[in-house]
N, CA, C and O atoms as a Maestro MAE file, in Angstrom:
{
 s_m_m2io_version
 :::
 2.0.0
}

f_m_ct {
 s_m_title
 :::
 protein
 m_atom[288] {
  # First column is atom index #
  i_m_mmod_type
  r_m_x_coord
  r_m_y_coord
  r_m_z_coord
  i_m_residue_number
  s_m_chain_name
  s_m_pdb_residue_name
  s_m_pdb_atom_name
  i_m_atomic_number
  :::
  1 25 20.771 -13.400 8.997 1 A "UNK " " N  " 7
  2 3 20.231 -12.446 9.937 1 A "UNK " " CA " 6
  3 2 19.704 -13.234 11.129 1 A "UNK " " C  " 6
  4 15 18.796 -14.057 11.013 1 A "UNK " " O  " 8
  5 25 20.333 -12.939 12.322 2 A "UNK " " N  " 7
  6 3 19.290 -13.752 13.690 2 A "UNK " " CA " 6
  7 2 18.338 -13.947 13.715 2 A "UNK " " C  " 6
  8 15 17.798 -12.847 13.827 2 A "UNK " " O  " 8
  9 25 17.697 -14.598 13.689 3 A "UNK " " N  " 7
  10 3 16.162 -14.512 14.182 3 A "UNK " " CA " 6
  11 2 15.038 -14.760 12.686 3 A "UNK " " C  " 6
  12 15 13.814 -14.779 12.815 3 A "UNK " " O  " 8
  13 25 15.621 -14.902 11.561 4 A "UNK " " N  " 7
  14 3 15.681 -15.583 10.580 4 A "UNK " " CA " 6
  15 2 15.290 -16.890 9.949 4 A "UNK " " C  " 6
  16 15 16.075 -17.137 9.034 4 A "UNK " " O  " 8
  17 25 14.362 -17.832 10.094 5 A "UNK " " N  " 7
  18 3 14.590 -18.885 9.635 5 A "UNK " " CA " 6
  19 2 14.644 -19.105 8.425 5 A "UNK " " C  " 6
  20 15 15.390 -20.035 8.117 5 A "UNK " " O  " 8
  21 25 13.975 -18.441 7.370 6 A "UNK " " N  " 7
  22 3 13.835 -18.603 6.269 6 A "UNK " " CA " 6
  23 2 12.939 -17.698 5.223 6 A "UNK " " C  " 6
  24 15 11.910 -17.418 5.837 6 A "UNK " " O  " 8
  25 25 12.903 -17.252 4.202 7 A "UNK " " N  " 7
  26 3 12.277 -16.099 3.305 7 A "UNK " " CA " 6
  27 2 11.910 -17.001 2.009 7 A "UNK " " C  " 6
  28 15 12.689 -17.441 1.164 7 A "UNK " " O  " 8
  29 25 10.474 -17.155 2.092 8 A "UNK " " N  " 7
  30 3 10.032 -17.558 0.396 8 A "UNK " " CA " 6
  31 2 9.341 -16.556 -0.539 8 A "UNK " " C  " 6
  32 15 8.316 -15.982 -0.170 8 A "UNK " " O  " 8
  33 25 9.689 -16.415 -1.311 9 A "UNK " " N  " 7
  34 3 9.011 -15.612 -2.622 9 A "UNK " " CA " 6
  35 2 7.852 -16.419 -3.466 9 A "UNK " " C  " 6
  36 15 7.782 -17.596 -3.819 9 A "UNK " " O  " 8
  37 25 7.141 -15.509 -3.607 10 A "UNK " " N  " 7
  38 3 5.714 -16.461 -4.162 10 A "UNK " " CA " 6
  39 2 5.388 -15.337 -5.530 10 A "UNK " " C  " 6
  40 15 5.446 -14.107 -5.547 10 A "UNK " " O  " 8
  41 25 5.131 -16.045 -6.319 11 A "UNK " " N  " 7
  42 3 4.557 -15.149 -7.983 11 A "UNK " " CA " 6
  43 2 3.056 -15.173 -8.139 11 A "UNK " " C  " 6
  44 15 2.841 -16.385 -8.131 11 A "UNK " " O  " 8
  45 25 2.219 -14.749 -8.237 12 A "UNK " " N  " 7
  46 3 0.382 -14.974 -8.694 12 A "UNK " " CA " 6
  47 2 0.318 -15.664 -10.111 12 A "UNK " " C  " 6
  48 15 0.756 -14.973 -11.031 12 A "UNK " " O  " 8
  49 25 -0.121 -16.818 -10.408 13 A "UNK " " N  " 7
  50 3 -0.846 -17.245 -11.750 13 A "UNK " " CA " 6
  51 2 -2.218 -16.205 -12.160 13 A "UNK " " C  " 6
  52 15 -2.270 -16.132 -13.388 13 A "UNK " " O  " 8
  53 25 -3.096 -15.561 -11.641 14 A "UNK " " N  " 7
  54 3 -4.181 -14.865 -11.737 14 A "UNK " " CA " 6
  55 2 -4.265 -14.305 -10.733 14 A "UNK " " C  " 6
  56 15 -3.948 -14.702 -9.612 14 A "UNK " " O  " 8
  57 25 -4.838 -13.023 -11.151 15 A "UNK " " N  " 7
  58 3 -4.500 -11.930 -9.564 15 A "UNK " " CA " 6
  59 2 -3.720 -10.912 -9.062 15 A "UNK " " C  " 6
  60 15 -2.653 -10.480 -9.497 15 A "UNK " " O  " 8
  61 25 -4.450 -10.525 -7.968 16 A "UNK " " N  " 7
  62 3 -3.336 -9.527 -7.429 16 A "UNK " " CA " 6
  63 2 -3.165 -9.861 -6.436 16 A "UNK " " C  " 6
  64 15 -4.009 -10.663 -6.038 16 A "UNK " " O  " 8
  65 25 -2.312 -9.583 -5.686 17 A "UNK " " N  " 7
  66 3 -1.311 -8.771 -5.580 17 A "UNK " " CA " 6
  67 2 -0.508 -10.269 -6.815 17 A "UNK " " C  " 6
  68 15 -0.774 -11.419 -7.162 17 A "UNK " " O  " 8
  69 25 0.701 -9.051 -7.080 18 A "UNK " " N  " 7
  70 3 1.581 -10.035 -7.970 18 A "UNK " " CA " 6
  71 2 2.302 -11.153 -7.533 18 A "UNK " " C  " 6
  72 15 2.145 -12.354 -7.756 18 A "UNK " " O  " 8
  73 25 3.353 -10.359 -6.682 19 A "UNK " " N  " 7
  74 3 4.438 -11.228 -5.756 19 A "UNK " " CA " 6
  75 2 3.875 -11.073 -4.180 19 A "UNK " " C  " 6
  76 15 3.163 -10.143 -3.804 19 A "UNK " " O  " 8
  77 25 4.248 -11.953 -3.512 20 A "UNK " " N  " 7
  78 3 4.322 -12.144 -1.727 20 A "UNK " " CA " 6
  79 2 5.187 -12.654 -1.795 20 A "UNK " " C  " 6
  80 15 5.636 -13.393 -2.672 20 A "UNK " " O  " 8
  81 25 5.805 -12.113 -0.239 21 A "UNK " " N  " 7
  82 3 7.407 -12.741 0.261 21 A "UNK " " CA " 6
  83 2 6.448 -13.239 1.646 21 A "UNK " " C  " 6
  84 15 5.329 -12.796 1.905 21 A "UNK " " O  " 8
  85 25 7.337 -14.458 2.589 22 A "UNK " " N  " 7
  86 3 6.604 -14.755 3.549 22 A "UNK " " CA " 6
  87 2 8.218 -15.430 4.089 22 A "UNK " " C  " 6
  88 15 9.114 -16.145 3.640 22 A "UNK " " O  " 8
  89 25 7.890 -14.697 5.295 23 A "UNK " " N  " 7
  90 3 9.043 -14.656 6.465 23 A "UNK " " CA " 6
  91 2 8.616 -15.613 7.567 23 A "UNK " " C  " 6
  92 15 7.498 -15.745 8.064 23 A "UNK " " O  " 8
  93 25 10.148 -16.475 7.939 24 A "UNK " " N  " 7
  94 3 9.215 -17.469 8.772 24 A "UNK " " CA " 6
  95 2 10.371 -17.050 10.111 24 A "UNK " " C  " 6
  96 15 11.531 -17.298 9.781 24 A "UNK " " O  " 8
  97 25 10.229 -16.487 11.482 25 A "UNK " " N  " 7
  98 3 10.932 -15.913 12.489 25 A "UNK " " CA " 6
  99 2 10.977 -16.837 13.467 25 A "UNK " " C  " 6
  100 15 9.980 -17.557 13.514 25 A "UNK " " O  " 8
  101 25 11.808 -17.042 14.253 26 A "UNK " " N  " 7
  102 3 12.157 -17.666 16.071 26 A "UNK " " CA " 6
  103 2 11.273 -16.877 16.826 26 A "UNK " " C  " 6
  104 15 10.797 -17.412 17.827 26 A "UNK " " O  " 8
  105 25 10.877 -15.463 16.506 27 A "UNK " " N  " 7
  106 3 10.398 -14.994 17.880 27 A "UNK " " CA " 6
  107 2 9.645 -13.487 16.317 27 A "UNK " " C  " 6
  108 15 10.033 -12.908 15.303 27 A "UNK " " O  " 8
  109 25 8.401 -13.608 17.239 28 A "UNK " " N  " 7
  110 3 6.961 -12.575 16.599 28 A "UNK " " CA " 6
  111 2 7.898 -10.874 16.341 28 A "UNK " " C  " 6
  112 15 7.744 -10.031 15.457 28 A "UNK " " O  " 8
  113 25 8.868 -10.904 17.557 29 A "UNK " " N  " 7
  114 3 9.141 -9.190 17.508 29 A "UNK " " CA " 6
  115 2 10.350 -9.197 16.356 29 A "UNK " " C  " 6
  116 15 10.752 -8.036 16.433 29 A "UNK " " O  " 8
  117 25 10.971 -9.705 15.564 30 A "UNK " " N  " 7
  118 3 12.306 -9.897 14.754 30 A "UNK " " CA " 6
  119 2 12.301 -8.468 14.040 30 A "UNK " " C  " 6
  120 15 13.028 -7.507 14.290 30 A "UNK " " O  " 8
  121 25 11.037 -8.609 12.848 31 A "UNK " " N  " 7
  122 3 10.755 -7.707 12.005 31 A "UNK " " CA " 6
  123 2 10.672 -6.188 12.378 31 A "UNK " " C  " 6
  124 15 10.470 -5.287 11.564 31 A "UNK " " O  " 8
  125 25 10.883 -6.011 13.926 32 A "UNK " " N  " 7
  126 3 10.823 -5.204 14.750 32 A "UNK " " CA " 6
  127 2 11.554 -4.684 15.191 32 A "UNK " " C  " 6
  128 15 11.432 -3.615 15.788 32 A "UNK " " O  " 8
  129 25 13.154 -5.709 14.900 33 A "UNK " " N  " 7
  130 3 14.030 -5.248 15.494 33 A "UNK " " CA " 6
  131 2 15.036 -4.241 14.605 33 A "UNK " " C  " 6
  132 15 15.197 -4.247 13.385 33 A "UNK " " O  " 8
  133 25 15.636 -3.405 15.572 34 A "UNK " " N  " 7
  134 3 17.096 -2.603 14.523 34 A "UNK " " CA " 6
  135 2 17.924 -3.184 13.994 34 A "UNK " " C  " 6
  136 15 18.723 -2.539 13.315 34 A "UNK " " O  " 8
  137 25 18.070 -4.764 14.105 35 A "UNK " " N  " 7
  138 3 18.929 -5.339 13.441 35 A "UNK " " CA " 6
  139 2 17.804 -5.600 12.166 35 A "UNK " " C  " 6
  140 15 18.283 -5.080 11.159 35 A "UNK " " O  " 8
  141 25 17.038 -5.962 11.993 36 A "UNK " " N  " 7
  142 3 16.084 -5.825 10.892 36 A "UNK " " CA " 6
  143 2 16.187 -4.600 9.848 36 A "UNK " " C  " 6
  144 15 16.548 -4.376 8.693 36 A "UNK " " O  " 8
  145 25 15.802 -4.137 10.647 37 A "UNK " " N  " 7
  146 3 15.667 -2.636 10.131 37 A "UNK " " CA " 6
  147 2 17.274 -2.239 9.291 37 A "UNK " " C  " 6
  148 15 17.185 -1.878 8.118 37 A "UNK " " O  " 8
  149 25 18.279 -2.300 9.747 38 A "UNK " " N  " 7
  150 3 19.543 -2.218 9.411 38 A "UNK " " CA " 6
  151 2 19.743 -2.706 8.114 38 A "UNK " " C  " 6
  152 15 20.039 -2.069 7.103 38 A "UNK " " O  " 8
  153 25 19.505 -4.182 8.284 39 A "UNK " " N  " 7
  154 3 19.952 -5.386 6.896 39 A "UNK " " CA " 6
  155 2 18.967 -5.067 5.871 39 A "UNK " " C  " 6
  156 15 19.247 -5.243 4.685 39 A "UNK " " O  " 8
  157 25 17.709 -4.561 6.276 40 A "UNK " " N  " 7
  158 3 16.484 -4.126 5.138 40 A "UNK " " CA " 6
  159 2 17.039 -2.644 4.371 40 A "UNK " " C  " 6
  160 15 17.096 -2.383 3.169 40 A "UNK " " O  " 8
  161 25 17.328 -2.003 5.279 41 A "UNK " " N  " 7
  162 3 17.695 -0.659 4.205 41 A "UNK " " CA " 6
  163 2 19.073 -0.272 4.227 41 A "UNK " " C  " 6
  164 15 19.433 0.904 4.283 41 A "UNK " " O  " 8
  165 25 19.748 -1.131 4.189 42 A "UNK " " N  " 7
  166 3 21.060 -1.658 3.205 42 A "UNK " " CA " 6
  167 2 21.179 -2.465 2.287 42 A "UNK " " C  " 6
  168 15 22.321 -2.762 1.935 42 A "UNK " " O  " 8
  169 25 20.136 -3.009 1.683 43 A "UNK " " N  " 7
  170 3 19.408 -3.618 0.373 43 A "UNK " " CA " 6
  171 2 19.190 -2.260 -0.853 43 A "UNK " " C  " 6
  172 15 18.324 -1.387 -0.893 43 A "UNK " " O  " 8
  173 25 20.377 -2.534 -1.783 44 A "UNK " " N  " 7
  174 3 19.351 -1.598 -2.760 44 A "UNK " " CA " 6
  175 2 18.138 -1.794 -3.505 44 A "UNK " " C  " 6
  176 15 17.460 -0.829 -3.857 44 A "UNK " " O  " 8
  177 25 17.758 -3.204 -3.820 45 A "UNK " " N  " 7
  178 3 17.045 -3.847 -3.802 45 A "UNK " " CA " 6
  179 2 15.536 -3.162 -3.045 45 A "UNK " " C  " 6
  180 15 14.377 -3.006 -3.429 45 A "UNK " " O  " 8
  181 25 16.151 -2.932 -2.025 46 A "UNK " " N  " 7
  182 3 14.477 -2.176 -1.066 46 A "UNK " " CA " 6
  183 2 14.260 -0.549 -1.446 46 A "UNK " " C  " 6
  184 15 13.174 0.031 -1.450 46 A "UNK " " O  " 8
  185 25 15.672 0.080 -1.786 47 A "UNK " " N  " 7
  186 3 15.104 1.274 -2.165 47 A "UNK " " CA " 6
  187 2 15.075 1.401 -3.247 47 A "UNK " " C  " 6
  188 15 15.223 2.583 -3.558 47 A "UNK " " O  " 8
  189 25 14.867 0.324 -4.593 48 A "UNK " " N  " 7
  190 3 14.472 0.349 -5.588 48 A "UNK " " CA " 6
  191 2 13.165 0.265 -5.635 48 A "UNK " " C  " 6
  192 15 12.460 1.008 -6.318 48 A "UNK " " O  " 8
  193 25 12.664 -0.858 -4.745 49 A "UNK " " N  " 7
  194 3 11.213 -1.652 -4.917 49 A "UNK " " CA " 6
  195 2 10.109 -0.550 -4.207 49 A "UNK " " C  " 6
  196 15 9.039 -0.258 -4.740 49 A "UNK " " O  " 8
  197 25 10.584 0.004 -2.897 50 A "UNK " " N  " 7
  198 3 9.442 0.556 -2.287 50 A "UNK " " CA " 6
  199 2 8.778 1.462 -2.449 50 A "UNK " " C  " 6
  200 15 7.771 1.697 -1.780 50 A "UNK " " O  " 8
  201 25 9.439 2.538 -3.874 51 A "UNK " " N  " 7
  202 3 7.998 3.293 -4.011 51 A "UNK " " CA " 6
  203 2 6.883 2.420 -5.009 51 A "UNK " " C  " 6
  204 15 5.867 2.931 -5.481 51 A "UNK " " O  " 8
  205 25 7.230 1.261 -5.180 52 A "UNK " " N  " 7
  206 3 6.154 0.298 -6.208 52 A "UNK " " CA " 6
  207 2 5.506 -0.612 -5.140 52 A "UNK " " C  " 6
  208 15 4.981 -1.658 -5.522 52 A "UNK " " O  " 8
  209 25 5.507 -0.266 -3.743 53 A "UNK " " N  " 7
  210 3 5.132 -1.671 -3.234 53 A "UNK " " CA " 6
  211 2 3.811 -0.985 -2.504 53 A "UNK " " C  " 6
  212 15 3.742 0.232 -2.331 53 A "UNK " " O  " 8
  213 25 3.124 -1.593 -2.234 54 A "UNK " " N  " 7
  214 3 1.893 -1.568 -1.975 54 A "UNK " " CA " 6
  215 2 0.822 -2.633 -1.113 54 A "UNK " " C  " 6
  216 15 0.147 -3.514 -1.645 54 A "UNK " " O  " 8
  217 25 0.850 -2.377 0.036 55 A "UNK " " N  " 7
  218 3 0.581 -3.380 1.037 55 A "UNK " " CA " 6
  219 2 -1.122 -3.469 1.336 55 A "UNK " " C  " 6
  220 15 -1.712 -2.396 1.463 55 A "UNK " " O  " 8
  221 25 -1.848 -4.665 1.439 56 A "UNK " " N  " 7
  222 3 -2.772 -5.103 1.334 56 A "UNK " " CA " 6
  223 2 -3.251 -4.504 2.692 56 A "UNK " " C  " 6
  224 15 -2.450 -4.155 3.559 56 A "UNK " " O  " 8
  225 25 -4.764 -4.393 2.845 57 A "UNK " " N  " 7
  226 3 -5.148 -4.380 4.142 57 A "UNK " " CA " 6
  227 2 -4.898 -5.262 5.038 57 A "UNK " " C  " 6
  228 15 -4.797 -6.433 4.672 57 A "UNK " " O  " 8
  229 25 -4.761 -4.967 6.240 58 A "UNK " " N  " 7
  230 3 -3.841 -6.090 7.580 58 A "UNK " " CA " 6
  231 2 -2.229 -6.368 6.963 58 A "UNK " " C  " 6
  232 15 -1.568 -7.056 7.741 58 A "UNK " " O  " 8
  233 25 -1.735 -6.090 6.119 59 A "UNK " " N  " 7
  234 3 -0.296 -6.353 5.936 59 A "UNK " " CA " 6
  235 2 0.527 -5.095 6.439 59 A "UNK " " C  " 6
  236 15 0.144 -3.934 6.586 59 A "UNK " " O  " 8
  237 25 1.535 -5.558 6.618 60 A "UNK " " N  " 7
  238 3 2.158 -6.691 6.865 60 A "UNK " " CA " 6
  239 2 1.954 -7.326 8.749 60 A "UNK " " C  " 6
  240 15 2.060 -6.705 9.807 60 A "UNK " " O  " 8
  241 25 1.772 -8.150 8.589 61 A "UNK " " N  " 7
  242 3 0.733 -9.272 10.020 61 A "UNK " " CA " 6
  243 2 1.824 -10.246 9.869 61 A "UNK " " C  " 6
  244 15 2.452 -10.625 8.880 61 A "UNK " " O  " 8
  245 25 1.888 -10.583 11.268 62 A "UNK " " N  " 7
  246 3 2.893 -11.665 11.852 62 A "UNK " " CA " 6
  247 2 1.716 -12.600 12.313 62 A "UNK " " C  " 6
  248 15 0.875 -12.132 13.082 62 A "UNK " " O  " 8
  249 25 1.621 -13.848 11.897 63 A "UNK " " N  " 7
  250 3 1.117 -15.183 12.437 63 A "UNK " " CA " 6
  251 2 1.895 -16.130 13.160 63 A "UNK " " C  " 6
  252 15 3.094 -16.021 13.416 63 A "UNK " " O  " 8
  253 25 0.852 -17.419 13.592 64 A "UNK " " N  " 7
  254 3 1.557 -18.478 14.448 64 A "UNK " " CA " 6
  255 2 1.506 -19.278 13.348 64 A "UNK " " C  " 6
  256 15 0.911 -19.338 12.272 64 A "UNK " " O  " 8
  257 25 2.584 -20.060 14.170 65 A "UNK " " N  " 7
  258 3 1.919 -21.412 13.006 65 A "UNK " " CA " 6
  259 2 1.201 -22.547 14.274 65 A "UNK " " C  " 6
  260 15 1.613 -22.859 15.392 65 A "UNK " " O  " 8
  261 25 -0.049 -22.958 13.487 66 A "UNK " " N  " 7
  262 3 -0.437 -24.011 14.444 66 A "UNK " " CA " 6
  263 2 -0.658 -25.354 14.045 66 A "UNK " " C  " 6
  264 15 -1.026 -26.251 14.804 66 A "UNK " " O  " 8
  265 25 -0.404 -25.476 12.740 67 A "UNK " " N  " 7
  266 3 -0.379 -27.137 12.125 67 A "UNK " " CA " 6
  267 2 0.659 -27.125 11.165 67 A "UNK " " C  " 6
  268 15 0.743 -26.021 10.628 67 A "UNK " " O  " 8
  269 25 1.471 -27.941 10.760 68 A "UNK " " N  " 7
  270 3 1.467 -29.082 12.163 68 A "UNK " " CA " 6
  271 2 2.176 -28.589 13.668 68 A "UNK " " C  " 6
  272 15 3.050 -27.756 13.429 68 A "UNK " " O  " 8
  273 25 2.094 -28.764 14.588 69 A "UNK " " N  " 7
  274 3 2.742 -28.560 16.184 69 A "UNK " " CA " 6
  275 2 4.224 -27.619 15.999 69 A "UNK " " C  " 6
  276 15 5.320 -27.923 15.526 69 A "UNK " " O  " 8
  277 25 3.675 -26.303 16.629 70 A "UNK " " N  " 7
  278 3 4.705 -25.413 16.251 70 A "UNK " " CA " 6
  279 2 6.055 -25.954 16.797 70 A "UNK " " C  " 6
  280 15 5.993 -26.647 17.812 70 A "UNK " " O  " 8
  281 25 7.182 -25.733 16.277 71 A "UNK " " N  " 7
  282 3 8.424 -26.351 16.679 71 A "UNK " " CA " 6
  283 2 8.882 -26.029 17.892 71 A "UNK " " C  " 6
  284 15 8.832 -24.809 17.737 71 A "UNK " " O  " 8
  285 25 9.300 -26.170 19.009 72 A "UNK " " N  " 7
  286 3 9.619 -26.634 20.466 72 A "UNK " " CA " 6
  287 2 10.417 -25.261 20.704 72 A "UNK " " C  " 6
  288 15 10.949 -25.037 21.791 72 A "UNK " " O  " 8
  :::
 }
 m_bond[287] {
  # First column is bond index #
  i_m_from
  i_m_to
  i_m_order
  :::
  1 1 2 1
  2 2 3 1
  3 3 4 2
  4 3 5 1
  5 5 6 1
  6 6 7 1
  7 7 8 2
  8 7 9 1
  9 9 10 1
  10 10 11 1
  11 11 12 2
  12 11 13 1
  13 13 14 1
  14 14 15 1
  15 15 16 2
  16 15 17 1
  17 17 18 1
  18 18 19 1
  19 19 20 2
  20 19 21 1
  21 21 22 1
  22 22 23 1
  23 23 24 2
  24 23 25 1
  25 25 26 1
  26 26 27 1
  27 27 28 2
  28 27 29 1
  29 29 30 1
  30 30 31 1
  31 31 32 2
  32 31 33 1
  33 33 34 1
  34 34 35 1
  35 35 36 2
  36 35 37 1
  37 37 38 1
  38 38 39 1
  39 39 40 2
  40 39 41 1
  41 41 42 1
  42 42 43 1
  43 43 44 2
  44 43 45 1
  45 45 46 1
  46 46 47 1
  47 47 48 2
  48 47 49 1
  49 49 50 1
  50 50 51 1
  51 51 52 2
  52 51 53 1
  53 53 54 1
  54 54 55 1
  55 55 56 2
  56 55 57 1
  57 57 58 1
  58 58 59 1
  59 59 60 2
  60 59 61 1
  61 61 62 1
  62 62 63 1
  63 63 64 2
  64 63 65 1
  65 65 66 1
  66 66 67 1
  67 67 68 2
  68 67 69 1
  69 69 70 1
  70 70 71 1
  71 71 72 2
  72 71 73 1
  73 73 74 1
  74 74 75 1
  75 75 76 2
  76 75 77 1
  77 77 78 1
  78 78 79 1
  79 79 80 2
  80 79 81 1
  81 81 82 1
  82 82 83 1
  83 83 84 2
  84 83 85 1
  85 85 86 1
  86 86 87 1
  87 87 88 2
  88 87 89 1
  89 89 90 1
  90 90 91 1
  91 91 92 2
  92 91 93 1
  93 93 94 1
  94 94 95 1
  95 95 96 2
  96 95 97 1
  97 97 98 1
  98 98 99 1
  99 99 100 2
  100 99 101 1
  101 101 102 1
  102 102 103 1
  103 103 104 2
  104 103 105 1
  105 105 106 1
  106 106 107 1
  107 107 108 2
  108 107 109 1
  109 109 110 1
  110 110 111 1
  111 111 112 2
  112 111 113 1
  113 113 114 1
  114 114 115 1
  115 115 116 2
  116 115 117 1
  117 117 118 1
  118 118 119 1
  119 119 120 2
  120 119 121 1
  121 121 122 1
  122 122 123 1
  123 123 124 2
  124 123 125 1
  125 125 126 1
  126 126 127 1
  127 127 128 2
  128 127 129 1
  129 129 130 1
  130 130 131 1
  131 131 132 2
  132 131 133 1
  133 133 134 1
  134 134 135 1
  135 135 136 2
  136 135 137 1
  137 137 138 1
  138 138 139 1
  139 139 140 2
  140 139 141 1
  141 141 142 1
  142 142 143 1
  143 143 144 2
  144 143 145 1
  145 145 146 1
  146 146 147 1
  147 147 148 2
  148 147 149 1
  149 149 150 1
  150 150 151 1
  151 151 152 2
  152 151 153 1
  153 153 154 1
  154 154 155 1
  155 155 156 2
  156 155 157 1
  157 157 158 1
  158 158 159 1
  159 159 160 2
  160 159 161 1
  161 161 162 1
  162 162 163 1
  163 163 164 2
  164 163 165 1
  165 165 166 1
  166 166 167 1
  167 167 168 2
  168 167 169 1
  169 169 170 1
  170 170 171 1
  171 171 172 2
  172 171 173 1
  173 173 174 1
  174 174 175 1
  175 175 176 2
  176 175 177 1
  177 177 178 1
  178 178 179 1
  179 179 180 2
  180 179 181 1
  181 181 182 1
  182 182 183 1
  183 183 184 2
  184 183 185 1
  185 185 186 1
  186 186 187 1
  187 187 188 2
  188 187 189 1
  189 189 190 1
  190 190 191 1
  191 191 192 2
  192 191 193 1
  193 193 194 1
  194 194 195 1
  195 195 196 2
  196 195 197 1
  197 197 198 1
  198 198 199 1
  199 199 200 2
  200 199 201 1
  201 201 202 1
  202 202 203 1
  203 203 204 2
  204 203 205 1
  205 205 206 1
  206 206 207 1
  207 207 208 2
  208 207 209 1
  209 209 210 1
  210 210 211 1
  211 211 212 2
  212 211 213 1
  213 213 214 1
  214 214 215 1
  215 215 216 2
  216 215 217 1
  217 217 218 1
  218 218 219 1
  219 219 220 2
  220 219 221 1
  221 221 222 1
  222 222 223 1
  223 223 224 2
  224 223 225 1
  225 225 226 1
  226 226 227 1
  227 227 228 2
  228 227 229 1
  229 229 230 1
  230 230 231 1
  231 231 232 2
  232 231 233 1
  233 233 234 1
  234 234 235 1
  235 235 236 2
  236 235 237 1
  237 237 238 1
  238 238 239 1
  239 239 240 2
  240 239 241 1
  241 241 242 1
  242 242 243 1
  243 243 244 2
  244 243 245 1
  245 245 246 1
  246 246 247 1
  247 247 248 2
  248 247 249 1
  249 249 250 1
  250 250 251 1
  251 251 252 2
  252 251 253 1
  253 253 254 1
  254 254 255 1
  255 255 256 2
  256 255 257 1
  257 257 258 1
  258 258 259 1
  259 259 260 2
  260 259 261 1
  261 261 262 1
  262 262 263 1
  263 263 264 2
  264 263 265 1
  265 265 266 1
  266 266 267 1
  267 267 268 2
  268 267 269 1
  269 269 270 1
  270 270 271 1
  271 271 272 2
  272 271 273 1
  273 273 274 1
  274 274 275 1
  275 275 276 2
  276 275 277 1
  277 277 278 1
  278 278 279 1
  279 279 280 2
  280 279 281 1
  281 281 282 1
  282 282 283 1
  283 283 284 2
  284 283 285 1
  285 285 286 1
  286 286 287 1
  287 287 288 2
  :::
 }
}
């Protein structure tokens, strides 16, 4: 997917939430875009998961990265 760099999945040892996914983008608006939107709900995968999913307060939030020196 453009604009894409990479998707990690994370599991909880203790705690909630269970799982986090964490999206790393070229540009803040991606998750925003219709090409996003497109490749996400053509996943059956997403319309299996989303009446179980359940988003934290402030999620889902796009960050910078500032250490080490965001990439050029």
């Amino acid at each position: 997917m453009p604009g894409v760099i990479r998707a990690r999945r994370f599991a909880v040892i203790e705690g909630q939430p269970k799982y986090l996914t964490v999206y790393e983008f070229e540009r803040p608006d991606v998750p925003k875009s219709e090409a996003w939107n497109q490749v996400r709900d053509r996943n059956p995968w997403t319309h299996r998961i989303r009446p179980f999913m359940e988003l934290d307060a402030g999620s889902p939030a796009v960050f910078k990265r500032i250490y080490p020196d965001p990439l050029p």
